[in-house]
N, C-alpha and C positions, 0 to 999 in steps of 0.2 A: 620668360626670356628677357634677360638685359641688355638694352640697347647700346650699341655704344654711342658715347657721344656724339661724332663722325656723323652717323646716318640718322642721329635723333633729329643733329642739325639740319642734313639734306630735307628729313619728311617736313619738318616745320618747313622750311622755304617752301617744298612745293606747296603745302596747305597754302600757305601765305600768298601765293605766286598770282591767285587768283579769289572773287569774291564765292564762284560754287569751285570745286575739285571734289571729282568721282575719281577712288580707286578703282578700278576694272580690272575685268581680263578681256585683254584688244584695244580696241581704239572706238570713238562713237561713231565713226564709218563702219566700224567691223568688231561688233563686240563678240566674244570667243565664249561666252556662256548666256544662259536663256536668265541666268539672273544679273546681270550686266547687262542684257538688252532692253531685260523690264525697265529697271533704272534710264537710260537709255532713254526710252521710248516716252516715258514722263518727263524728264527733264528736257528734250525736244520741244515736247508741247506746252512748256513753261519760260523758257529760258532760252535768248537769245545765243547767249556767247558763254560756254564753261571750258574750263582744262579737266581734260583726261589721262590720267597715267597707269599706262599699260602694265601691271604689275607680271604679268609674264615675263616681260623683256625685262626682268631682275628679281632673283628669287629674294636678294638683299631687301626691297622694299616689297616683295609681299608675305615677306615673315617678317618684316621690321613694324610693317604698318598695322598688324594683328595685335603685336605688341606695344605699338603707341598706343593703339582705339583702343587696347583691352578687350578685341572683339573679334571674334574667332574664323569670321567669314567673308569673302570678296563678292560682292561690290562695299563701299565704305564712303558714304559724301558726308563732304564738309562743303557748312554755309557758311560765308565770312568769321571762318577759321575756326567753327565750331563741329564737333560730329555730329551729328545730325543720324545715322545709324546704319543699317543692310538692308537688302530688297525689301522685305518684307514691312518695315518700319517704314519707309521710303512709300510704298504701295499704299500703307494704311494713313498715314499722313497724308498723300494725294487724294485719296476717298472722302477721308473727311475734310479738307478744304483747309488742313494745317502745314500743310508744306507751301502752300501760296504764302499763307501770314509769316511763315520761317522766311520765305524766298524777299517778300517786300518789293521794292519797288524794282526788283531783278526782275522780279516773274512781266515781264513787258511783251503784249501780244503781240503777234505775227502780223506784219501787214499783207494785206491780199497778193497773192501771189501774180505774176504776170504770168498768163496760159494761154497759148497761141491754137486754135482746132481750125483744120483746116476746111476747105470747102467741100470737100469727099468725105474726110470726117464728121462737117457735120450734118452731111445730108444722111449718111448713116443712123449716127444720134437721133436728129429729129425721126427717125423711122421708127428708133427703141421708143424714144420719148411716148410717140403716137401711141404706141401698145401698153404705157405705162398708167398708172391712174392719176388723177387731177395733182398738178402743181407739183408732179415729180421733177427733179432736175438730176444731173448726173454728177455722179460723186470720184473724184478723184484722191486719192491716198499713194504716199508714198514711205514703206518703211524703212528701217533701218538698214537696210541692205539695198534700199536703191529698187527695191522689187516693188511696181506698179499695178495698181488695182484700178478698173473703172468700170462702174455700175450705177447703176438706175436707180432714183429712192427719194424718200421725203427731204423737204429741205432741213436741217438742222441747223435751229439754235447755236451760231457759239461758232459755226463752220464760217472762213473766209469765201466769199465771195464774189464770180468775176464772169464776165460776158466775153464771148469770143465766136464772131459768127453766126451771131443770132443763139447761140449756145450756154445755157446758165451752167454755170461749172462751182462746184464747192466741194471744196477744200479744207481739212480735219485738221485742227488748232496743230498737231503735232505733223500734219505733213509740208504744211504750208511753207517753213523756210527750203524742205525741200524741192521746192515743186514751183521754185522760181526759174520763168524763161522755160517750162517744158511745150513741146513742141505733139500735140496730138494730130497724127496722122492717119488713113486708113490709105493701105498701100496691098499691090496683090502681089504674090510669094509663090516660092513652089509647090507649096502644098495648101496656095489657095488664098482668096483674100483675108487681111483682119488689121485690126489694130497695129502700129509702129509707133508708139512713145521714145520720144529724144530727150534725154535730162542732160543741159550742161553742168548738171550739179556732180552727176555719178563720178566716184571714183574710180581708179586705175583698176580693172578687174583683170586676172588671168585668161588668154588668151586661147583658147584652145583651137589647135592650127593641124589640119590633115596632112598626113606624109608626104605627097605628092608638092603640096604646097610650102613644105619645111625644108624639102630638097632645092625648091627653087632658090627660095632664100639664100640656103648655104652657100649654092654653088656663085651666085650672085654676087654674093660675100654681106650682105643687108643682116645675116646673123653671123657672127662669130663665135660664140658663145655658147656651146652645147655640151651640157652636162647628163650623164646616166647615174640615176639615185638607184640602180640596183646594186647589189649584191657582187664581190668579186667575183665569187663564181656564176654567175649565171652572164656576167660581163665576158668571162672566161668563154662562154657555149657561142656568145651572138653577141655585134657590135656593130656601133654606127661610128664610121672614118669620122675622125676629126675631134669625137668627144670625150669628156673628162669626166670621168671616176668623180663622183661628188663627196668628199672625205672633209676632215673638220680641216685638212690644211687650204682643202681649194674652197671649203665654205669663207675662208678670213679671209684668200687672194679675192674670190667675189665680192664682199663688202668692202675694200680698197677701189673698186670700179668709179667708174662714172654713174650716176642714176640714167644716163640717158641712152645707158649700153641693154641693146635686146639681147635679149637670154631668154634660152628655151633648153629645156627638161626633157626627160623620156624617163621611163622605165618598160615593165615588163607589158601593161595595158592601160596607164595610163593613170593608175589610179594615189600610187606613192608621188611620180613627179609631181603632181597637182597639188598633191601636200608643199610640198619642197620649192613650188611656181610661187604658192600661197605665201609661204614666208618669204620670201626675198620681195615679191611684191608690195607688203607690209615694212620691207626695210629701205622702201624707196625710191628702188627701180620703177620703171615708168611703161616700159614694153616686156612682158615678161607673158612665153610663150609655153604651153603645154602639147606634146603631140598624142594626140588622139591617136588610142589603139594605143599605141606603144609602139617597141620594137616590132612587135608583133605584127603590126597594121601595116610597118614599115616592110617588110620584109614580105609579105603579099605584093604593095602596090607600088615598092620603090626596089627593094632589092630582093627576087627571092632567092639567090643562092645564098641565104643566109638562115643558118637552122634553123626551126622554129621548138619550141619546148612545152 
């Protein structure tokens, strides 16, 4: 493939734009493949501050940049403006201790994170602790998706760590920028006590909101914004007042919005909107709601003179 000049120029500025740049698919919040997260999840635990460019969000730069690297496959980093290779390359370089010597004085460790456990929580902990064997302490991890881990275990070399409550807590080189300011809780629920982890870190996730409770909203007017990502016809059989056929003219009128406008989704149960919650979410918006069940759920606990299919 021949680049045209135009976009050979764009790729260069991005490489340029920054000392690492990861091609991807998604973002390092939210990477869209298991070999962008590998990538991802290494350069976390290396690497303070990189650029990421979503090669999805332009099919122009992810067949342009196959074509500059000469290299057939996504994910793609560049260390101060050089290729550097694909997951796998990436992986084996980590292993053997050559992507530190590539990375230089980038690669700068995590400082200990701030980790707050509460009084409940750690009367719990020290319980586990007790049933643990000599000089265990509890391990905290936080991956790429924000999804928390906390377990019991030897201490590890190399791991940051931090007191809270009488509580040794440590923290895995690659979760540590994560896992600043998280707030360890033990709180009781409906179905019982356990753990509540608070990350001010997470980002904007899809909201997934019951019928009963998306009705509130509407009629409040706190949503205005309610699109159906089904099918003409099955919009044709069964409908929710107020909402909008999601088509490629009302996908452009939504990305003209505000980021600060909630928007929520429906389909047939719940499982297409969530896709459709997921991109817009990703383009910025900040309250973006999904209805659980569907029309379907709707239509039991909010309207049921409304067919069901």
């Amino acid at each position: 493939m021949s680049l045209a000049p135009e976009l050979r120029q764009k790729i260069e500025s991005m490489i340029a734009s920054d000392a690492v740049v990861l091609f991807m698919k998604g973002s390092r919040s939210f990477p869209q493949c298991g070999f962008s997260a590998a990538v991802v999840q290494i350069l976390d635990s290396m690497v303070p501050n990189y650029t990421t460019v979503n090669v999805l969000a332009d099919p122009a730069i992810r067949d342009g940049i196959k074509a500059f690297s000469d290299w057939p496959t996504i994910p793609q980093l560049y260390v101060k403006g050089e290729f550097v290779g694909g997951s796998d390359i990436v992986r084996q370089m980590h292993a053997s201790g050559e992507l530190a010597g590539k990375l230089g004085d980038l690669a700068a460790p995590a400082a200990p994170p701030s980790v707050t456990v509460t009084a409940r929580a750690a009367e719990i902990l020290r319980g586990a602790l007790a049933d643990a064997g000599p000089g265990e302490v509890i391990h905290l991890s936080v991956d790429a998706r924000y999804e928390h881990g906390l377990d019991v275990g030897p201490r590890e070399p190399g791991a940051a760590t931090v007191e809270s409550n009488g509580i040794t807590v440590q923290v895995d080189a690659a979760s540590a920028r994560r896992a600043a300011g998280v707030v360890i809780d033990y709180v009781d629920g409906p179905s019982g006590a356990g753990f509540k982890i608070d990350n001010p870190n997470r980002p904007p996730a899809v909201r997934a909101i019951g019928p009963k409770e998306l009705a509130s909203l509407l009629a409040k007017g706190e949503v205005k914004e309610l699109f159906d990502v089904r099918t003409p016809r099955e919009r044709a059989t069964a409908t929710i007042a107020g909402s909008v056929l999601l088509d490629d003219e009302v996908a452009a009128r939504i990305a003209t919005l505000d980021k600060a406008t909630p928007l929520a989704f429906f389909c047939h149960h719940g499982g297409r909107s969530q896709n459709a919650a997921e991109h817009f979410l990703q383009q910025g918006f900040r309250t973006v709601y999904n209805l659980a069940g569907g029309i379907d759920a709707w239509a039991v606990q909010v309207d049921p003179s409304l067919p069901r299919y």
